[in-house]
C-alpha positions, 0 to 999 in steps of 0.5 A: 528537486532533491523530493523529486528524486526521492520520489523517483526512487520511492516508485522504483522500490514500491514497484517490483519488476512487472509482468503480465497479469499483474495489478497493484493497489498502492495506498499513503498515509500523508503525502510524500512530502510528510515527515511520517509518509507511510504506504502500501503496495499491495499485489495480485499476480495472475489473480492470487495475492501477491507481494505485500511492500511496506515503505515509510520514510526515515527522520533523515528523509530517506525511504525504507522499503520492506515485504510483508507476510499475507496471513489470511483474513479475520474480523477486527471490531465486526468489520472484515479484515486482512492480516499483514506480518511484518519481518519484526513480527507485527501484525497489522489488520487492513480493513477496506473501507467503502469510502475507499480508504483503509483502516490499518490497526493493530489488535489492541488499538496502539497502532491504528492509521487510515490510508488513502488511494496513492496515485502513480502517475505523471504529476504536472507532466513529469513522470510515467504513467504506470500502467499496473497501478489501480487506475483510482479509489474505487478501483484499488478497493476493489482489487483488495476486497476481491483478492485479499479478502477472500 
């Protein structure tokens, strides 16, 4: 119960308050259970980039939640990229991928991650459906290559 919980508020911080036009692409490293859980929200607000949520969970379980920096595009290892900057001035590449997974590197290769579509929705009939979220893969690769990608 007490994952559930933290679950709950894990949904609550990756999604900010919703509006009309907007869509998210949400992607996990691991699943929720996993002690080294990352993901991504990736928003497009009125079809433009928008928010950029970085969560990963703490060695006592709780989740930290921050915003990240959309720097443009760029080429890493031949394959078009996204830059993200985070508050500590890490730059990471996001790479989608046409298995509908994303590469997540840094530039000199100590940092690099594959992440997965993460579905948000009801789970064994608990929960709510959340109508902005990137119905599937497919369409969560879609939305970044069409906006962050340009």
């Amino acid at each position: 119960m007490k994952t559930m919980y933290r679950l709950i508020i894990f949904l609550v911080l990756l999604l900010p308050a919703t509006s009309f036009g907007q869509r998210v692409a949400n992607f996990a490293y691991k699943t929720f259970n996993a002690e080294d859980f990352e993901a991504y929200g990736f928003w497009v607000t009125g079809n433009e980039v928008g928010d950029i949520n970085y969560s990963y969970k703490t060695p006592e379980g709780d989740i930290k939640t921050m915003k990240l920096q959309y720097e443009g595009t760029e080429m890493l290892s031949g394959e078009k990229a996204f830059k993200v900057l985070f508050p500590n001035n890490l730059r990471l590449y996001i790479v989608p991928r046409i298995n509908n997974t994303l590469k997540v590197a840094s530039l000199d290769g100590t940092y690099s991650k594959v992440f997965r579509w993460l579905y948000e929705g009801p789970v064994e009939g608990r929960g709510t459906f959340c109508e902005v979220c990137a119905g599937n893969a497919q369409e969560a690769t879609k939305l970044l290559r069409t906006y962050y990608l340009k």
